[in-house]
Wavefront OBJ file of the C-alpha trace (Angstrom):
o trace
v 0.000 0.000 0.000
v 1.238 3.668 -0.120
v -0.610 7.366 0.186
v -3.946 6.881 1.496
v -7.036 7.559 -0.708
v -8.533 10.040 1.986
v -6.829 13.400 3.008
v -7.232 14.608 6.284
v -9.932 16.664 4.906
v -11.468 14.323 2.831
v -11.604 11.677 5.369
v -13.266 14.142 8.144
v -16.079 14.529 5.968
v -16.320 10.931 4.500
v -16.605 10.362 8.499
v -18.942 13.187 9.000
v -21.229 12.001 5.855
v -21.267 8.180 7.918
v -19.025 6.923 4.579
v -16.669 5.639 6.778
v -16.340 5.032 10.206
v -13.476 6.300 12.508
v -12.365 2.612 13.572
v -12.201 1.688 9.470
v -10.170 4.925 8.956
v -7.662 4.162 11.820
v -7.775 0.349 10.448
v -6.643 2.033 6.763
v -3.216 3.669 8.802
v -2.480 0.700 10.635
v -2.478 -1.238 7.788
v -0.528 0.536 6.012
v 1.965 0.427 9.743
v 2.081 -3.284 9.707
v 2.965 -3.651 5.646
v 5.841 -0.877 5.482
v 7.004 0.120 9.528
v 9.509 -2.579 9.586
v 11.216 -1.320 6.614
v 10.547 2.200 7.019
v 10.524 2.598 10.817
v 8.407 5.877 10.847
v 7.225 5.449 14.424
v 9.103 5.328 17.944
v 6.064 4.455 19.754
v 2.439 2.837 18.119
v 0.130 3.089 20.540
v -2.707 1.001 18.878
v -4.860 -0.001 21.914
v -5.108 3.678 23.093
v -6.020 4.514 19.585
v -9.160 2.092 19.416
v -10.656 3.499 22.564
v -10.008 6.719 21.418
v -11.512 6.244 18.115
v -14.652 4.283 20.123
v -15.096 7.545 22.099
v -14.575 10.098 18.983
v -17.423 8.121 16.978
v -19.829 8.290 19.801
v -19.173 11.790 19.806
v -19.672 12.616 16.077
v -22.489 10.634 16.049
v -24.235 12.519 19.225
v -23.558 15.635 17.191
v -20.687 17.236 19.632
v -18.016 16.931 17.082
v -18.628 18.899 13.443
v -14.722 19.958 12.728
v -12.962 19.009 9.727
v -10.387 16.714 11.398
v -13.293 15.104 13.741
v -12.235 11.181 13.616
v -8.776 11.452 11.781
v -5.516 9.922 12.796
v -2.716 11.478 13.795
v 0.890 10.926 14.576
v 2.818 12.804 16.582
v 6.800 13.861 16.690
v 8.213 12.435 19.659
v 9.256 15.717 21.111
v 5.706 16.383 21.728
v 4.221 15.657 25.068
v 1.268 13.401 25.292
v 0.174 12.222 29.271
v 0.748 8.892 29.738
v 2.240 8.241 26.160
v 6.512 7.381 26.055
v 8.177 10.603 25.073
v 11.879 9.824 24.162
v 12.878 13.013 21.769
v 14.384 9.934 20.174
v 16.988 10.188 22.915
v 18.466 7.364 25.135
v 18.338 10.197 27.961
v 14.633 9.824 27.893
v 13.657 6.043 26.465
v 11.409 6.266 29.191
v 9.777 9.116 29.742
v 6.352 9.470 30.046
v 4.717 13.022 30.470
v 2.237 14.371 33.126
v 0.762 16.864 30.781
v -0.176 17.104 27.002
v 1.129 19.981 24.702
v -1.301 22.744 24.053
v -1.280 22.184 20.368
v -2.100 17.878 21.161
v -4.958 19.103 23.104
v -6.361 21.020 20.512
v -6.030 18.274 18.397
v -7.859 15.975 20.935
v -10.531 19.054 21.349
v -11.333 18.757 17.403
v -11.659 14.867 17.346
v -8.343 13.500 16.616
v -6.940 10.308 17.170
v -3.328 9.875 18.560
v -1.638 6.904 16.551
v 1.763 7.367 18.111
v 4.726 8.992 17.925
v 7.425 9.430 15.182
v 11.036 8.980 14.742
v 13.392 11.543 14.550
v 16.668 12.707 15.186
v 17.759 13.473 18.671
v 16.458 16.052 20.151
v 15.613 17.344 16.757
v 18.993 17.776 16.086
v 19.523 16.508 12.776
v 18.675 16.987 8.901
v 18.073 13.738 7.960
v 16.377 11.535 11.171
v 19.825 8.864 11.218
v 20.781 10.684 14.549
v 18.052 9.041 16.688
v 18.637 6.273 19.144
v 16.196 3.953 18.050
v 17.165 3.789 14.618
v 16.758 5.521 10.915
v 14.168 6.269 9.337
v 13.892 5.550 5.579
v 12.151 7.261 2.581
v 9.070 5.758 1.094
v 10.156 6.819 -1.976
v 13.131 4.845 -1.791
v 14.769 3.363 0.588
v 18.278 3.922 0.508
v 18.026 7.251 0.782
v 16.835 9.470 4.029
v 13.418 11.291 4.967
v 14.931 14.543 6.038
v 14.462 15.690 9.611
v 14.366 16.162 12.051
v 10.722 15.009 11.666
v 11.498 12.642 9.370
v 9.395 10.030 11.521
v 6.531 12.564 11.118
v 6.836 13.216 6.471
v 7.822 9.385 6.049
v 4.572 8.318 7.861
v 2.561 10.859 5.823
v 4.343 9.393 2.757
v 3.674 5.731 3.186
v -0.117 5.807 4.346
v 1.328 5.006 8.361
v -0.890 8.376 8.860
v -3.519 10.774 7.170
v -1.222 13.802 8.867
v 1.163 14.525 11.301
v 2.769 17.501 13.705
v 6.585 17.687 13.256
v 8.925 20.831 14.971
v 10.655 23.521 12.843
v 13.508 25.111 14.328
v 15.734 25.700 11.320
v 13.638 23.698 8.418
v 12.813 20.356 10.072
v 9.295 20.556 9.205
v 9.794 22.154 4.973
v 13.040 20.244 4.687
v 11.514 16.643 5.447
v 8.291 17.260 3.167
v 10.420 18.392 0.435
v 11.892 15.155 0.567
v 9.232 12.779 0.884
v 6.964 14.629 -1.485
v 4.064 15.836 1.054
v 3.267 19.475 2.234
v 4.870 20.997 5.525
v 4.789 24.219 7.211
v 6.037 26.418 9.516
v 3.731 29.087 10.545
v 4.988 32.459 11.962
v 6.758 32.589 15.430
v 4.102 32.280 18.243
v 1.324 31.182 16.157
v 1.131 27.639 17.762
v 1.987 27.353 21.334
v 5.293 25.587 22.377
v 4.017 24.563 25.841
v 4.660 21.011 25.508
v 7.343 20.664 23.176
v 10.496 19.174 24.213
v 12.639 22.824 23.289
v 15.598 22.822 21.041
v 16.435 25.976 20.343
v 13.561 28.255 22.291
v 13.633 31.300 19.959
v 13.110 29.441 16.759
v 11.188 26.243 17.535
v 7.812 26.201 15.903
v 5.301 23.284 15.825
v 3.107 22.602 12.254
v 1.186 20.195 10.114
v 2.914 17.610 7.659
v 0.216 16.240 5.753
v -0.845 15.425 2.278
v -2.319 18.701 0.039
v -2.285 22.341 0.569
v -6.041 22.183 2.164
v -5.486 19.986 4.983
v -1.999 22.419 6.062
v -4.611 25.045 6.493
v -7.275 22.870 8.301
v -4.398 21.393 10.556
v -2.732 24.681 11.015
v -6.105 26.197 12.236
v -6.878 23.733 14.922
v -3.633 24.327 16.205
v -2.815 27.608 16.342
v -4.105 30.257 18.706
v -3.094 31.887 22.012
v -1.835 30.080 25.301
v -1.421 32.172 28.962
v 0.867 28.839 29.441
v 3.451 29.892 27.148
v 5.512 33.668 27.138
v 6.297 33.701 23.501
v 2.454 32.644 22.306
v 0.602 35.253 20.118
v -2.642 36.894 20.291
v -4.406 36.176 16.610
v -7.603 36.886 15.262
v -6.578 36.074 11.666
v -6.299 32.099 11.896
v -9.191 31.350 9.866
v -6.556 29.840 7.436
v -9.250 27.753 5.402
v -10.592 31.029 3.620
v -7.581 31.328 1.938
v -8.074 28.466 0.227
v -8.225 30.237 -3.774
v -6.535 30.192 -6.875
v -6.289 33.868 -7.310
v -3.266 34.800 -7.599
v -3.087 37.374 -10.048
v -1.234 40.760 -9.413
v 0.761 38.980 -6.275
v 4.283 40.136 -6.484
v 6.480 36.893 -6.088
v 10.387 37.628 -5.680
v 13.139 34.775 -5.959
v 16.305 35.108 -4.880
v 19.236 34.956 -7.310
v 21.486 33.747 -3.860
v 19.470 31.008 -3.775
v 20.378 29.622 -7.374
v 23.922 29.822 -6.885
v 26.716 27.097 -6.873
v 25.565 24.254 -4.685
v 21.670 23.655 -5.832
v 21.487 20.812 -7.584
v 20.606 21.138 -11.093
v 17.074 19.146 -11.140
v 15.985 21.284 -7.678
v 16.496 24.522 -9.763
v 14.665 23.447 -13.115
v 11.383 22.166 -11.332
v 11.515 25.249 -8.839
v 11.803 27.714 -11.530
v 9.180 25.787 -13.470
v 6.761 26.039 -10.862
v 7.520 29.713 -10.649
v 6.413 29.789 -14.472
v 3.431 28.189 -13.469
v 2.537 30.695 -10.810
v 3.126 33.505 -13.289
v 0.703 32.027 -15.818
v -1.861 32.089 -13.426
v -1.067 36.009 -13.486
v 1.514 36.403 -10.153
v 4.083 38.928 -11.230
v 7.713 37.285 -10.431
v 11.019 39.097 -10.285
v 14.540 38.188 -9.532
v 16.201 40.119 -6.471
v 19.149 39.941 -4.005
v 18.452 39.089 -0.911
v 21.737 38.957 0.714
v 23.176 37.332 3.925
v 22.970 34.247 2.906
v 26.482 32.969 3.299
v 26.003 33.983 7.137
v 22.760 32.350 7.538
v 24.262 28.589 8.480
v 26.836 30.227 10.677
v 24.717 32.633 12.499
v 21.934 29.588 13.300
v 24.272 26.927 14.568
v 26.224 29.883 16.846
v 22.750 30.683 18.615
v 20.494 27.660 18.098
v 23.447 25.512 20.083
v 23.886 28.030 22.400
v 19.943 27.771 23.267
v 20.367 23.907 23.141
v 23.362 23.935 25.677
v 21.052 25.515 27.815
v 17.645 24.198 27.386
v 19.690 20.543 27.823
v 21.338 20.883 30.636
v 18.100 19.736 32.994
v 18.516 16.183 31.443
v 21.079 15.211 34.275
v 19.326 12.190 35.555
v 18.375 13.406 38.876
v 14.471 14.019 38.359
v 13.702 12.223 35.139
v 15.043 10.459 32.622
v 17.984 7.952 32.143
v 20.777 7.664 35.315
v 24.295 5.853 35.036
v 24.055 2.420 36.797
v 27.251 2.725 38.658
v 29.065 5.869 40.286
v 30.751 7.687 42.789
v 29.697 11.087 44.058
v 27.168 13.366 42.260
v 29.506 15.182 39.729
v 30.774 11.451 38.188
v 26.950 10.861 37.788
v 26.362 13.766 35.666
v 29.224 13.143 33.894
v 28.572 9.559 32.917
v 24.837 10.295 33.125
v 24.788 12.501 29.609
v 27.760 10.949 27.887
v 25.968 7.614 28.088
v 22.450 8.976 27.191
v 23.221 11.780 24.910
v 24.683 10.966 20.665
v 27.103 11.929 19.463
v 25.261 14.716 16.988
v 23.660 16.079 20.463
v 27.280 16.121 22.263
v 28.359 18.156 19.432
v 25.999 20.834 19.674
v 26.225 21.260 23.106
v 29.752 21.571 23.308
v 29.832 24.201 20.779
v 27.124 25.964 22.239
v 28.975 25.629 25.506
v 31.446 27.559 24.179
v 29.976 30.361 22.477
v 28.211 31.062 25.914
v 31.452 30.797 27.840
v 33.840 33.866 29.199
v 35.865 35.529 26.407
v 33.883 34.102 23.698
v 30.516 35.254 23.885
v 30.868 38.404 22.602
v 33.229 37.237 19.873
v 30.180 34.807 18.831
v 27.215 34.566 20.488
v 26.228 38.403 20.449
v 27.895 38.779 16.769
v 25.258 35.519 15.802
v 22.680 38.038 17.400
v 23.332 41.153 15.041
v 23.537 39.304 12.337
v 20.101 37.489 13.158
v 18.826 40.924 13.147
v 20.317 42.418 9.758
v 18.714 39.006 8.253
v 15.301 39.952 9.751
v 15.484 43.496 8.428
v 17.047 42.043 4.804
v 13.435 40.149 4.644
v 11.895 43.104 6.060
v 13.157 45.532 3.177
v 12.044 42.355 0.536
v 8.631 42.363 1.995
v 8.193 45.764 1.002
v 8.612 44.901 -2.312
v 6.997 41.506 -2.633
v 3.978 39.890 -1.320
v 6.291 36.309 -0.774
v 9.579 34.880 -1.469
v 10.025 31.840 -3.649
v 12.940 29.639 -3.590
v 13.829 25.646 -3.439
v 13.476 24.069 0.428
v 16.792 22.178 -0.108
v 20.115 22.348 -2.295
v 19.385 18.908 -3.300
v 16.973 15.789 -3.056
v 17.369 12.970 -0.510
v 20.892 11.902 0.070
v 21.692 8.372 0.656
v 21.758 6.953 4.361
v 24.883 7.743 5.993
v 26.085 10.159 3.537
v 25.316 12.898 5.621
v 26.650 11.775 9.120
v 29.987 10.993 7.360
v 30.460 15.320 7.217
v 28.678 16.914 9.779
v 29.205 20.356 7.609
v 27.835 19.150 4.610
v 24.733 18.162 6.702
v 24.354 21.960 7.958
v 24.806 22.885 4.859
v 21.602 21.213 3.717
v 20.134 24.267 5.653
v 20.963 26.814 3.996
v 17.387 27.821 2.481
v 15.395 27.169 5.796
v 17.239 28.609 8.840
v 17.149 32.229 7.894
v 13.028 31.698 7.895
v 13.463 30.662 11.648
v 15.952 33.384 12.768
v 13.540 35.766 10.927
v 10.748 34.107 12.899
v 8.863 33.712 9.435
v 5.531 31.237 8.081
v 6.966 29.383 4.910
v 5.583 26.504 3.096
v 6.898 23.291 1.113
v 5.066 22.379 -1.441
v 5.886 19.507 -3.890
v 6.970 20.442 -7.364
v 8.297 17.671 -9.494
v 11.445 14.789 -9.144
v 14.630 13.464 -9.717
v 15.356 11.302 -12.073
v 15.841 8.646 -9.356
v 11.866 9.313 -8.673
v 12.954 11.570 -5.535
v 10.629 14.435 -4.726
v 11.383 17.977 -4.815
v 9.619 20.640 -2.899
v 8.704 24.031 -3.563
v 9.218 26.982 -0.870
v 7.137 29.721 -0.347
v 8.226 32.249 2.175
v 5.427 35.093 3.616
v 6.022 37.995 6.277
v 5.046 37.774 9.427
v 1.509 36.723 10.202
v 0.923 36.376 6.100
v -0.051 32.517 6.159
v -2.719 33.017 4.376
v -1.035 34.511 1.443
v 1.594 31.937 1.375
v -1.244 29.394 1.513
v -3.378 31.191 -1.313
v -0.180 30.966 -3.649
v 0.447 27.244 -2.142
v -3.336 26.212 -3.176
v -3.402 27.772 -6.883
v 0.005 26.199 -7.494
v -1.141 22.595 -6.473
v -4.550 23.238 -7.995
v -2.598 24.070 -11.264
v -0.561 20.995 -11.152
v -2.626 18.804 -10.369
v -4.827 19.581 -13.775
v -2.123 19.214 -15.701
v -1.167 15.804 -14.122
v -3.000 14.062 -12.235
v -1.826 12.017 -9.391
l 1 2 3 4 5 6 7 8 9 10 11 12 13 14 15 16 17 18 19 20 21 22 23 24 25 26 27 28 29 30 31 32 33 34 35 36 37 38 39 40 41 42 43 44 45 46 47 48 49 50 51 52 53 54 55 56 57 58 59 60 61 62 63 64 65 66 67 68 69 70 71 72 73 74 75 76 77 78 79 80 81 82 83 84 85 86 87 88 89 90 91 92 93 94 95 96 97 98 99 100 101 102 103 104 105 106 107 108 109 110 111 112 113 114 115 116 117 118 119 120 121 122 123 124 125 126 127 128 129 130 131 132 133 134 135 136 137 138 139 140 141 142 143 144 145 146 147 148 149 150 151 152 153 154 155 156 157 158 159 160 161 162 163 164 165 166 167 168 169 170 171 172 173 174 175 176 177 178 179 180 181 182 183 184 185 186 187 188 189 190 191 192 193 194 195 196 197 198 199 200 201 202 203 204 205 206 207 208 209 210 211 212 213 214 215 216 217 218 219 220 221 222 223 224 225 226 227 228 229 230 231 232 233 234 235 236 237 238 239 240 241 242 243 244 245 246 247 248 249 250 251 252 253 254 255 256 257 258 259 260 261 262 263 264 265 266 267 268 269 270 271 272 273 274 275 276 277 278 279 280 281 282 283 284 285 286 287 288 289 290 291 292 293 294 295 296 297 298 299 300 301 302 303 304 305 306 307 308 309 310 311 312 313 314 315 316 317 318 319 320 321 322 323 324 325 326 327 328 329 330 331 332 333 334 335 336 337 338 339 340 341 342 343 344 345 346 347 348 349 350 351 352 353 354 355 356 357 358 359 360 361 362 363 364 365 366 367 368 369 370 371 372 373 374 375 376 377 378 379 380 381 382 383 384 385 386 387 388 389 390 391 392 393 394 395 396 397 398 399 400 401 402 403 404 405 406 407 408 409 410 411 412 413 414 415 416 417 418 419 420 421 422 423 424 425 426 427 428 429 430 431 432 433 434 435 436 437 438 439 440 441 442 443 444 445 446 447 448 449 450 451 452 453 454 455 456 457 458 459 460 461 462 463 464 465 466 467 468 469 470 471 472 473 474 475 476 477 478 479 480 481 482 483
């Protein structure tokens, strides 16, 4: 089996029009699970009794009339770095194989408030720290496409399952591309809404400034659906916005005439792979048939983009990672002496090697002597990238670019050259720093069959344009070939 017939969408209303009932659309993903997880390993944890009981209760609510929404009944998966109470949450970490949470992330419960039901949770690299889900403790994950090759991360777990039919859609965390990046390579949509949008009570942080939680999923329509149950203010979390314009569904049209569309000549410079920058720039064409003006601009910075995220999102990791000590939760050494020789042995036995890395250098950007050298420098350039998009914006309605220099590499390519792996980043981070919504939409393949994904990047709070340009693009493609 492989992409399930339903969308989210599609299958809320099949559900809601008694078509199909919740326990046959949760029997569809598990399926699907039980042909393809052992090769694939999307998931960490499948929790299939809790989803029965949960899809028991959901139908006797849809059928009393309490549940209406447009994801009432669906499966879900989950990224592991997403609380769930009472569910194993292991950020794919051997620090925390057996963690399980008191309390559910905001964005989970609004999930659970619209109908959903939880499948489980998905594979990805540790701690989210990764481009390519091969840093997790419990394994790689593999493309559906092909499996030789890597999903992307870090919520690789979360695209692959959307990919293969293990889910109808998932939540993944973007803190530098890990949502755009992994949907560009396994062919689905992903996105990353603006800063504060979604809360991040809940979420196992990263890097505190730029994590952001969104839909993976299969078609433009459901990202909005998803991305509107989700989002909205939270007293529980400092950073959370207050919105009144999340009523992402309306801009669900294929007008796109007169929107100004710039693409960036930095992004089409040595380094993209050829096939990337064809289908990109053909999709770009497509756009401006459909009556979007597109220009070519300069958008500068980019060269200290990769630099400027790893400086500060490592220096936010060092920090946010140093609770994991084995004291209150968590994984603790077997055998020590004294409580400094348990900390010690404590992380270097439960933290990778990928993790390690990160918070050394982070470490040391933070430390005496160095943190003005790099730490505050990483901050001033963070905010001469912000006002670089800020000075396109004025010009352009949305920025248009490819999500990655290249398709899928092969497993174990990447972890062989850590750099080349950052690297991979290059067209993603600066839409974190920025603290920026951006979308990945698919927009052709290799000629190994690999996907390739489209990015669309939108000032702050401008979703719904991003998602109006999004729509009309797969609208377009999808009457000249259908899938």
């Amino acid at each position: 089996m492989g992409r399930l017939e339903y969308t989210a969408v599609g299958l809320g209303s099949a559900i809601r029009d008694k078509k199909i009932g919740v326990l046959e659309a949760l029997d569809m993903a598990l399926l699907n699970i039980k042909e393809r997880e052992d090769a694939l390993h999307c998931y960490v944890t499948v929790d299939e009794e809790g989803a029965r009981k949960t899809a028991q209760a959901v139908q006797k609510r849809i059928d009393g009339g309490e549940l209406t929404g447009s994801l009432a009944g669906v499966p879900v998966a989950l990224k592991d770095n997403l609380c769930v109470q009472g569910m194993r949450t292991t950020c794919s970490s051997r620090i925390l194989a057996d963690f399980v949470p008191e309390y559910t992330a905001q964005a989970v419960q609004k999930l659970e408030q619209a109908g959903a039901v939880i499948i489980g949770k998905t594979n990805m690299d540790e701690f989210a720290m990764g481009s390519t889900t091969e840093t997790s403790a419990f394994g790689v994950t593999r493309n559906p496409h092909n499996e030789k090759h890597v999903p992307g991360g870090s919520s690789g777990g979360s695209a692959a399952a959307v990919a293969a039919g293990e889910c109808f859609y998932a939540l993944g965390s973007d803190t530098g591309g890990s949502i755009r990046q992994p949907a560009s390579h396994c062919g689905v949509v992903g996105m990353k809404p603006t800063y504060g949008t979604v809360s991040r009570y809940g979420l196992i942080a990263y890097g505190s400034s730029l994590d952001q939680i969104g839909p993976l999923c299969q078609d433009v329509t459901d990202c909005a659906a998803i991305l509107e149950a989700v989002s909205g203010h939270d007293e529980k979390d400092a950073t959370s916005l207050r919105r009144d314009d999340t009523d992402f569904m309306s801009a669900l049209t294929k007008d796109v005439k007169g929107m100004r569309i710039g693409i960036p000549r930095d992004y089409f410079s040595d380094g993209l792979q050829a096939e990337v920058g064809v289908s990109v720039m053909a999709a770009a064409k497509e756009l401006e048939k459909q009556g979007a003006v597109i220009e070519e601009f300069s958008l500068g910075l980019v060269k200290y983009a990769v630099p400027c995220y790893y400086t500060i999102a490592a220096a936010e990791a060092s920090s946010n990672l140093e609770r994991f000590d084995g004291i209150k939760y968590g994984y603790r050494t077997k055998e020590f002496e004294g409580l400094h020789e348990m900390y010690k042995k404590t992380r270097s036995e439960g933290f990778g090697a990928e993790v390690k890395r990160r918070i050394m250098l982070g470490s040391f950007v933070l430390s005496s002597g160095y943190y003005d050298a790099y730490y505050l420098k990483a901050l001033r350039v963070k905010a001469l990238i912000k006002k670089a998009f800020d000075e396109a914006f004025s010009n352009y309605d949305m920025i248009l670019g490819p999500v990655a220099p290249t398709t899928a590499p092969k497993l174990g390519e990447s972890l062989t050259d850590p750099i080349r792996m950052y690297l991979g980043d290059i067209y993603t981070i600066s839409v974190n720093l920025a603290g920026l919504p951006a979308i990945s939409v698919p927009c052709g393949k290799d000629s190994e069959g690999l996907p390739i994904g489209l990015q669309l990047i939108g000032d702050c709070y401008q979703e719904k344009k991003i998602l109006r340009a999004a729509y009309a693009y797969e609208q377009a493609r999808a009457e000249k070939k259908p899938e």
